[in-house]
C-alpha positions in Angstrom: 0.0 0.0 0.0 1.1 3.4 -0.9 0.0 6.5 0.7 1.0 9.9 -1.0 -0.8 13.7 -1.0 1.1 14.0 -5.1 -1.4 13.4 -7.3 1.7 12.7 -10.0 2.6 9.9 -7.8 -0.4 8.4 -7.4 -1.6 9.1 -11.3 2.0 6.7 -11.6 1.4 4.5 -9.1 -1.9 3.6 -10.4 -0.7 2.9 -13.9 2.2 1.1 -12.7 0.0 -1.0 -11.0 -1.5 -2.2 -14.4 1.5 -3.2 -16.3 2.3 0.3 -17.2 -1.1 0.4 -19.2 -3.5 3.3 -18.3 -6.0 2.2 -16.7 -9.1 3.0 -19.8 -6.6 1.1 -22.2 -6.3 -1.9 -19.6 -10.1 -2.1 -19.7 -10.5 -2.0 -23.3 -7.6 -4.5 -23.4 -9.2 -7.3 -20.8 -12.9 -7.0 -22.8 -11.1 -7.9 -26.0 -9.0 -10.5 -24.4 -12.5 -12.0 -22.6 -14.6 -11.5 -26.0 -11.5 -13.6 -27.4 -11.8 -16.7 -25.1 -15.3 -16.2 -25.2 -15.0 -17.0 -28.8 -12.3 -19.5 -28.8 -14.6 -21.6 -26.3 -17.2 -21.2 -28.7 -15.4 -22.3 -31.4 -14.5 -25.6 -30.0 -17.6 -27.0 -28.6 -18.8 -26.3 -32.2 -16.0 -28.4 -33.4 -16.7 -31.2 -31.2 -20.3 -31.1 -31.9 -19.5 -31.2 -35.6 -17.3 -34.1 -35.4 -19.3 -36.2 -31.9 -22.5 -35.7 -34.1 -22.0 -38.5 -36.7 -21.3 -41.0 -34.5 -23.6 -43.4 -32.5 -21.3 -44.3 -29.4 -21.6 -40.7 -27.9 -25.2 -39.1 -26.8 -25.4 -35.3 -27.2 -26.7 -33.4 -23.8 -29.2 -32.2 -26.1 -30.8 -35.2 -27.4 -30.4 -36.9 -24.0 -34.1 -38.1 -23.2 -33.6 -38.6 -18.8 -33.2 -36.1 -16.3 -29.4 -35.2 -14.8 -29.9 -37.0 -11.9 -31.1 -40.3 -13.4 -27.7 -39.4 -16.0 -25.7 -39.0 -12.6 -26.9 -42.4 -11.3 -26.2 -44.4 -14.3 -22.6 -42.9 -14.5 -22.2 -43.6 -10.5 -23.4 -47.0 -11.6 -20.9 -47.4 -14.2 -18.2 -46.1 -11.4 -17.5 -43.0 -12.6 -17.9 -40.0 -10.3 -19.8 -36.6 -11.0 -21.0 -33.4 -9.3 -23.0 -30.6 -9.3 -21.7 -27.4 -8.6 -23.8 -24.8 -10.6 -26.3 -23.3 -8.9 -28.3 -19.7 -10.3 -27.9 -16.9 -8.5 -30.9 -16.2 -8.1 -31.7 -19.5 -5.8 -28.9 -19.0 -3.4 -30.4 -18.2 0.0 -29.0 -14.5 0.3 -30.2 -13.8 -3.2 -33.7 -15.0 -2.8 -33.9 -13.6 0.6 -33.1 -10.3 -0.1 -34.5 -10.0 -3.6 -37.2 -12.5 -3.1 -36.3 -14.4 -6.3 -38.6 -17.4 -7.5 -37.1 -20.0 -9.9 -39.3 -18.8 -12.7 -37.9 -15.1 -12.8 -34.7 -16.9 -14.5 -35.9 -19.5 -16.8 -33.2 -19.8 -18.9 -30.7 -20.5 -15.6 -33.0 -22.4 -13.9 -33.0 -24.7 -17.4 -28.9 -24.6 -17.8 -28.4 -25.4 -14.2 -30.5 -28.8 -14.3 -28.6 -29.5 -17.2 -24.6 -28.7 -15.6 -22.5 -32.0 -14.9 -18.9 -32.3 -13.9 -16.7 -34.9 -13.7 
């Protein structure tokens, strides 16, 4: 921590402490370097659903016709081990308390969350 009364100082400090960048060019910097991996992510869950769609041994999430939990089971059955982590926003306790969220107000979490599976 650095303390001064210069406003030069701190004006350096400040950049300093961003790689020498100022600080509107570091912003513009990290939203193209997110909208980048943001795309590159994008990019290759296209790629694997182009190539995983012609074959038969591999079930897309999508076209999956039972719930998470009965996919859980059937994987714990099969001894491989999976979690949930994902939960909205909207349904953790402080959230709904102090907003009084329902489940409905977010449909489209509410539907990716029952869909989230990690192994």
């Amino acid at each position: 921590m650095v303390v001064t009364n210069s406003e030069k100082i701190a004006k350096r400090i400040s950049i300093m402490c961003l790689h020498g960048i100022d600080r509107e060019v570091w912003n513009k910097y990290r939203i193209r370097a997110w909208k980048s991996a943001v795309k590159k992510r994008v990019d290759i869950a296209n790629n694997y659903l182009k190539v995983f769609k012609s074959n038969d041994f591999l079930i897309l999430p999508e076209k999956l016709k039972i719930t998470r939990n009965e996919f859980v089971q059937k994987l714990m059955h099969s001894g491989i081990g999976t979690s949930v982590h994902f939960k909205p926003l909207h349904l953790m306790p402080y959230y709904k308390r102090l907003y009084n969220f329902k489940p409905e107000d977010f449909p489209n979490a509410l539907k990716k969350s029952n869909r989230i599976l990690y192994s």
